[in-house]
C-alpha positions in Angstrom: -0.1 -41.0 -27.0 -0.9 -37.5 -25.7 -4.6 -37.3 -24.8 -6.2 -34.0 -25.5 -6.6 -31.0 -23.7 -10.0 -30.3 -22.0 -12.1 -27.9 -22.5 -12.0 -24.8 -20.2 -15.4 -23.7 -20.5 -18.3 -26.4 -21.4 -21.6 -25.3 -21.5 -24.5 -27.3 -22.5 -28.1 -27.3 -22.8 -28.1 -24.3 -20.6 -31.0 -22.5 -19.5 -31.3 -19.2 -17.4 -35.0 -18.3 -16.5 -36.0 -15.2 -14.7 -39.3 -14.9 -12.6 -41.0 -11.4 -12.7 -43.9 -10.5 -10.7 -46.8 -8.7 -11.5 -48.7 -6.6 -9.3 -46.9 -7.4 -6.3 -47.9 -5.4 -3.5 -45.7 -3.2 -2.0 -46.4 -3.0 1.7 -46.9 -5.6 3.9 -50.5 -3.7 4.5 -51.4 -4.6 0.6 -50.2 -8.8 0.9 -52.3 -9.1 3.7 -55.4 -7.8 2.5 -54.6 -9.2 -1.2 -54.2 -12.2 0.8 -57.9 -11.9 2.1 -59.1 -10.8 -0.6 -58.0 -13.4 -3.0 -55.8 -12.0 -5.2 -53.1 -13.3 -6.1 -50.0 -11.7 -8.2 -48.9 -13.1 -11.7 -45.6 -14.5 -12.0 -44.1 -15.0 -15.5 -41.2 -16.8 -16.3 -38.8 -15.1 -18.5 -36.1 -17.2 -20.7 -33.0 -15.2 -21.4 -30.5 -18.2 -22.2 -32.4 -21.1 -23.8 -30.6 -24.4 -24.6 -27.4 -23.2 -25.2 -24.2 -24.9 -25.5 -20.4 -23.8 -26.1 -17.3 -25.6 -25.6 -14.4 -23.5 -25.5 -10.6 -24.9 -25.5 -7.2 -23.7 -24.3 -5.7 -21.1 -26.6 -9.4 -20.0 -28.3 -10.6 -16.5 -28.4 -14.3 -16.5 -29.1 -17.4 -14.1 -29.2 -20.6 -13.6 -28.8 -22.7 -11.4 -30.7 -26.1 -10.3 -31.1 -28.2 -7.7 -30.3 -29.1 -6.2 -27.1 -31.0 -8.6 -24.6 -30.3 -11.7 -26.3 -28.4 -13.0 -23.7 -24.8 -12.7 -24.1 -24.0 -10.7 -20.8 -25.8 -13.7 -19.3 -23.9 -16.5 -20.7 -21.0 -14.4 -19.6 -22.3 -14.4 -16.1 -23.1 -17.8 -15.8 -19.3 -18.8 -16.7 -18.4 -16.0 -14.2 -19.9 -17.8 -11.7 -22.1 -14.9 -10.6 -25.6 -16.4 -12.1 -26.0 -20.1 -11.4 -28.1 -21.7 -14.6 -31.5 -22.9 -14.0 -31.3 -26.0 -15.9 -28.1 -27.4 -17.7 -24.6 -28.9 -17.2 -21.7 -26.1 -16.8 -18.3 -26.6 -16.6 -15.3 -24.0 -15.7 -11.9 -25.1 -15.2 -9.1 -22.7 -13.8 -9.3 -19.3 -12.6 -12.1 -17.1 -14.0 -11.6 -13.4 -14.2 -14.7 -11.3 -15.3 -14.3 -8.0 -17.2 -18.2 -7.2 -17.1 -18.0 -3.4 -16.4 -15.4 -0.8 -16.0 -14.0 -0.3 -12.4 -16.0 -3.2 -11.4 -15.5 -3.9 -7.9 -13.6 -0.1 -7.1 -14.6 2.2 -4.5 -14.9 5.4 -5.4 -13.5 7.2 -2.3 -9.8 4.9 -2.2 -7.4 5.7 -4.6 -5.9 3.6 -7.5 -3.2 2.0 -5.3 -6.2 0.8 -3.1 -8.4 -0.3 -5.7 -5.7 -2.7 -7.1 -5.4 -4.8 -4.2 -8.9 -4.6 -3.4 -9.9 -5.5 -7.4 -7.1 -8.1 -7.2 -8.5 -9.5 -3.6 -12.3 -9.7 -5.0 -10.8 -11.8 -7.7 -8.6 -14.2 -6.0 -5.3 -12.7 -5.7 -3.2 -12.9 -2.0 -1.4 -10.1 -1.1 2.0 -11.1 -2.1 0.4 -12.4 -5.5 -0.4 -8.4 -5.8 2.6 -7.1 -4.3 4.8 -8.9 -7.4 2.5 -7.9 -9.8 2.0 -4.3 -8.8 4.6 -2.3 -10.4 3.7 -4.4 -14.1 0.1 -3.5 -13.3 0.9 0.0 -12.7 3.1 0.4 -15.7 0.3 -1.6 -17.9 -2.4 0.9 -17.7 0.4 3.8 -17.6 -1.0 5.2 -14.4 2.1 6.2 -12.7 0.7 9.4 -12.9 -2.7 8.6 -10.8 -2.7 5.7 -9.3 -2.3 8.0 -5.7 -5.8 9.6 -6.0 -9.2 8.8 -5.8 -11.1 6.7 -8.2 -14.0 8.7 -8.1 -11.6 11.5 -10.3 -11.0 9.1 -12.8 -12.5 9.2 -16.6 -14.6 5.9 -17.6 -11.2 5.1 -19.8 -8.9 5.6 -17.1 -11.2 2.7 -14.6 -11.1 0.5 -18.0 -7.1 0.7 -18.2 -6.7 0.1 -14.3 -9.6 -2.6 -14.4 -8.2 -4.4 -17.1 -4.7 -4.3 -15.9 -5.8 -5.7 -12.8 -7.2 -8.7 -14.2 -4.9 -9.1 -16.7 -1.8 -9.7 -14.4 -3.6 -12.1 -12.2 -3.0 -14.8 -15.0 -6.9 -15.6 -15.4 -7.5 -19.2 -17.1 -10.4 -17.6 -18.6 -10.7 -14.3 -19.3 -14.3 -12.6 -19.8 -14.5 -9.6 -21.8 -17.7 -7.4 -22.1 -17.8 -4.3 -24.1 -14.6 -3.4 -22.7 -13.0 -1.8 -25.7 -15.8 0.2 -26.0 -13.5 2.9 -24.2 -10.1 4.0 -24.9 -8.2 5.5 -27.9 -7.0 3.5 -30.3 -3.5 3.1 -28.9 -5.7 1.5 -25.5 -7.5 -0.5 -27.7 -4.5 -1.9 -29.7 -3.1 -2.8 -26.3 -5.8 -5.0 -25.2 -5.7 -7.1 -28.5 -2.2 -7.6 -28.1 -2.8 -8.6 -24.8 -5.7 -11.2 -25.2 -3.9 -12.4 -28.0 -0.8 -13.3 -25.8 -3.4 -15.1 -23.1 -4.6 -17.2 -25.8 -1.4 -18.1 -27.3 -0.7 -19.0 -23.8 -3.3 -21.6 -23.6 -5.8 -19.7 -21.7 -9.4 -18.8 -23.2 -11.0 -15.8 -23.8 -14.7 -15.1 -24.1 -15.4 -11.8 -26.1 -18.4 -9.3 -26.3 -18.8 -6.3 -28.6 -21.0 -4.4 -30.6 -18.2 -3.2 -32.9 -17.6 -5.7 -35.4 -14.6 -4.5 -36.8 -12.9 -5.4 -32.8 -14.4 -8.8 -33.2 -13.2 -9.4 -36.7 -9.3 -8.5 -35.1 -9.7 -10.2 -31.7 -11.5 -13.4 -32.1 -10.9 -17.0 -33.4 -14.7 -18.1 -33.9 -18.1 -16.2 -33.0 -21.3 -17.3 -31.6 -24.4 -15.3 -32.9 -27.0 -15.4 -30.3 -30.7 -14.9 -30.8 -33.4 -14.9 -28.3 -31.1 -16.9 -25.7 -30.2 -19.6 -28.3 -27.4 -19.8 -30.7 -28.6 -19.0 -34.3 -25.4 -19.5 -35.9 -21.6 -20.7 -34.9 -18.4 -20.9 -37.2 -15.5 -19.0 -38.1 -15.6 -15.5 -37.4 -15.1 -13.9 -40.6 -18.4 -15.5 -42.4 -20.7 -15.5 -39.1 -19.6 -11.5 -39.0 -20.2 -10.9 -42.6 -23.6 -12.6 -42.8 -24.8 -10.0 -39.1 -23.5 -6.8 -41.0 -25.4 -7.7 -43.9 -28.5 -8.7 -42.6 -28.4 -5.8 -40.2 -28.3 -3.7 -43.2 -31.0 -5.3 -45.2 -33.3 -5.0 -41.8 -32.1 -1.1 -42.4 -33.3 -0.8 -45.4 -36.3 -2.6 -45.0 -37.2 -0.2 -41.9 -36.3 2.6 -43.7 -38.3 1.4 -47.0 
């Protein structure tokens, strides 16, 4: 009997606190006499993921939703790898490719060409891996045109193409998708569906942010609605999307009343 595949992404009871300071001196002049003084800065501790868990298997697309500050960019960068959890068991297997920002990772003064295998070094891929994948990377975000000049001439859309391209080709295991649809045409858009669609059918997993319900409602499997760090609700996408639009619009009208 086959057993069953794991789980590429297991997350739980997760916790993510952040200290901030309060009236910390600025020069070492100030500690010193706040030192002799007796005073001593506050320190709060700030929560933005709070008992969370998500399991995520091979061939899922799922998102996260919520409003701003509720932690979803966190979660993302805690399965990235690039925030480490302050209390919690996480658990990422395969190759994780982050899409938390357009051009993440470029330098402004190299050109396209250059960007590519620097994107695709900071992510994992060798040189040769690159070299194979260039020309499909190239053709994918249709940059044939300006991939010889300088990023720093490029439109935010034009970073999000190459970006995207660039992770895309490096075969993530899990794919993390912030916001990233939030520029583009239509035609742009279309293409990345399509795309993450294909990585899922794969077997590989793709975690999915937006503020735009309507790409949500076409790209993902299930949702996670986030609230204050936590998960309020889980389920399939279509109801936990219906139930956010409406009670968005009842807070409207509330507000407005």
């Amino acid at each position: 009997m086959a057993s069953e595949p794991l789980p590429l992404v297991e997350m739980r009871e997760v916790w993510k606190c952040y200290r901030r300071h309060h009236d910390r001196p600025a020069r070492l002049k100030d500690a010193f006499l706040a030192r002799f003084l007796g005073h001593v800065h506050q320190v709060e501790d700030a929560w933005a993921v709070r008992d969370f868990t998500l399991c995520v298997e091979p061939g899922e697309i799922v998102g996260l939703i919520g409003p701003n500050g509720c932690g979803k960019t966190t979660v993302l960068s805690i399965v990235a790898g690039v925030l480490e959890a302050s209390r919690g068991d996480v658990r990422v297997r395969g190759r994780v490719c982050p899409m938390l920002q357009a051009g993440a990772g470029f330098h402004a003064d190299l050109t396209g060409l250059e960007n590519v295998y620097l994107s695709g070094a900071i992510l994992g891929m060798g040189r040769q891996e690159i070299d194979r994948g260039l020309d499909a990377i190239v053709a994918w975000a249709e940059a044939e045109r300006w991939i010889d000049t300088p990023v720093r001439t490029y439109s935010s859309g034009m970073l999000m193409r190459l970006g995207f391209s660039v992770a895309a080709h490096m075969r993530p295991d899990v794919l993390i998708v912030d916001e990233i649809l939030a520029t583009g045409d239509e035609a742009f858009r279309a293409k990345v569906r399509h795309r993450l669609r294909d990585e899922a059918d794969r077997g590989k997993i793709v975690l999915f942010v937006s503020h735009y319900m309507e790409e949500v409602l076409m790209v993902c499997d299930r949702v996670v609605r986030m609230e204050s760090g936590s998960v309020l609700r889980a389920g399939p996408t279509g109801a936990i999307v219906e139930q956010y639009i409406a009670e968005g619009r009842t807070q409207e009208s509330d507000d407005e009343g």
